[in-house]
C-alpha positions in Angstrom: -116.6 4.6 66.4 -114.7 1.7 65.6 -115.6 2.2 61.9 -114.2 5.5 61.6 -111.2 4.4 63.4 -110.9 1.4 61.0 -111.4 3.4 57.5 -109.4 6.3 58.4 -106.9 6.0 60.4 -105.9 1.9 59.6 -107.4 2.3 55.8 -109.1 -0.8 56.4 -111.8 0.7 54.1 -113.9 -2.9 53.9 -116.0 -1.7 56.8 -118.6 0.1 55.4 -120.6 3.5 56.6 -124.1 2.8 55.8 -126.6 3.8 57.9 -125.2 4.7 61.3 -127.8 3.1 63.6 -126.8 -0.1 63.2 -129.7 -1.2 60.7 -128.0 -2.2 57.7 -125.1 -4.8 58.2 -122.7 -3.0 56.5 -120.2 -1.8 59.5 -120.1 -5.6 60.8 -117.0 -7.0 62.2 -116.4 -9.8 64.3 -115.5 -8.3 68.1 -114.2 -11.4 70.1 -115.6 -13.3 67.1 -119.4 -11.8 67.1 -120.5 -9.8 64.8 -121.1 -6.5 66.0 -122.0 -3.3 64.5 -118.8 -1.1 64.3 -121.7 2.0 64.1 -122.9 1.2 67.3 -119.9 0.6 68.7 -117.4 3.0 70.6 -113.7 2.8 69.4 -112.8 2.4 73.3 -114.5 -0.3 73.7 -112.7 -2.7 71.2 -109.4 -2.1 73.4 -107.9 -5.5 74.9 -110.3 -7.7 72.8 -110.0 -9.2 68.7 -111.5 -7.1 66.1 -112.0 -9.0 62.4 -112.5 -7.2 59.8 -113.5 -8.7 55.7 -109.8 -7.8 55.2 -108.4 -10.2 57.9 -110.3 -13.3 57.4 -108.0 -15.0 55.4 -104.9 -16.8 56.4 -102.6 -16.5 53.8 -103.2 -12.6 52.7 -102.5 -14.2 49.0 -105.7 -16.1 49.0 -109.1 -15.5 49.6 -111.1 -17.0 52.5 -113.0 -19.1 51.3 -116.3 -17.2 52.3 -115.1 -14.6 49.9 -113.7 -17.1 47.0 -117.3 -17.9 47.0 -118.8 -14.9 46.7 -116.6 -14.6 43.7 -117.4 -17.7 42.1 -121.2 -17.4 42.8 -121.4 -13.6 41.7 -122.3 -12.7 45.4 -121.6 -9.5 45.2 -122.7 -6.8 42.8 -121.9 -3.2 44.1 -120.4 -4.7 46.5 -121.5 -2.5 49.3 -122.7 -5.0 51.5 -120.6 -7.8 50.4 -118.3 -7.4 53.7 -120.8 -7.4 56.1 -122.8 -10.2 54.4 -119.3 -12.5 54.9 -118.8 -11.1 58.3 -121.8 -12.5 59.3 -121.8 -15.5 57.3 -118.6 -16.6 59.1 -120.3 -16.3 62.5 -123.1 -18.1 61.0 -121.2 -20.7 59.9 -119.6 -21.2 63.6 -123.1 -21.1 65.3 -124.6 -23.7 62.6 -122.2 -25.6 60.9 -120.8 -26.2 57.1 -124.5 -27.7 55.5 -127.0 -24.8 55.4 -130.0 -24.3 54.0 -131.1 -21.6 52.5 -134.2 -21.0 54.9 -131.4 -20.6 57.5 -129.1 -18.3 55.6 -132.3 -15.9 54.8 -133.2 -16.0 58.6 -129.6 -15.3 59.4 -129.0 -12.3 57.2 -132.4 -10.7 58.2 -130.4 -7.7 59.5 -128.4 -7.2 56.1 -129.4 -5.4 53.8 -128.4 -5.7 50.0 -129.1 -2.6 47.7 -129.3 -4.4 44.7 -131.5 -7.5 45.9 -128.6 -9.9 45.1 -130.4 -12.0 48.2 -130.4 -15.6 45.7 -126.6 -15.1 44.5 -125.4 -13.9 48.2 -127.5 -17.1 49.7 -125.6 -19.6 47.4 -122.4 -18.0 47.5 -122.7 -18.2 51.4 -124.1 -21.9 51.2 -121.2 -23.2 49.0 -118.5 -20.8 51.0 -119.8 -22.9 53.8 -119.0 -25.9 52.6 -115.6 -25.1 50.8 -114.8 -23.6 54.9 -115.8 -27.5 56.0 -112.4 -28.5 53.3 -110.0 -25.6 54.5 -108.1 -25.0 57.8 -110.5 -22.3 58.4 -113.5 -23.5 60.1 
């Protein structure tokens, strides 16, 4: 699994190992620039094509992206265990609908994350205003 692959032998540990069918969000990473579930996804497969992870969305790796900056600034995250699949798949949503979402649409979109501590309010406006700040940056 891609995961595995990513945590131990890269120690790109933002990939998460939730629940290893693919249910909980927490594995995402952008293949090709979908989010996919690392869990359900064989190592082998990701050879010859892009796999994002949360730890190489930003451009500069001084600085945030600005998905992250606001999940930061709007207290987004708690425990932090879904936090990287959350912006994973905000930054695909973001693509697919553009810079001005509501929250209706962020809810919908992040049906298949799932958030241990019910943080859903604070992850919705940190993904609503990282949105917006993505519409200012080079990152789009």
């Amino acid at each position: 699994e891609p995961q595995a692959f990513l945590r131990h032998d890269l120690g790109l540990s933002g990939t998460h190992v939730g629940c290893e069918q693919g249910v909980c969000g927490a594995c995402t990473v952008l293949f090709d620039g979908a989010p996919t579930r690392a869990c359900l996804t064989l190592a082998v497969q990701a050879d010859g094509h892009a796999l994002t992870t949360v730890e190489g969305l930003a451009a500069d790796p001084k600085q945030l992206h600005p998905l992250q900056q606001a999940f930061w600034d709007a207290h987004g995250l708690q425990c932090g265990f879904c936090t990287p699949g959350m912006i994973m798949t905000a930054v695909d949503l973001v693509h697919r609908k553009g810079h001005d979402l509501s929250d209706q649409i962020i809810r919908e979109e992040l049906e298949g994350n799932l958030c241990r501590c019910t943080g859903y309010q604070n992850i919705v406006e940190s993904i609503a205003a990282g949105a917006k700040a993505m519409a200012k940056s080079d990152l789009t």
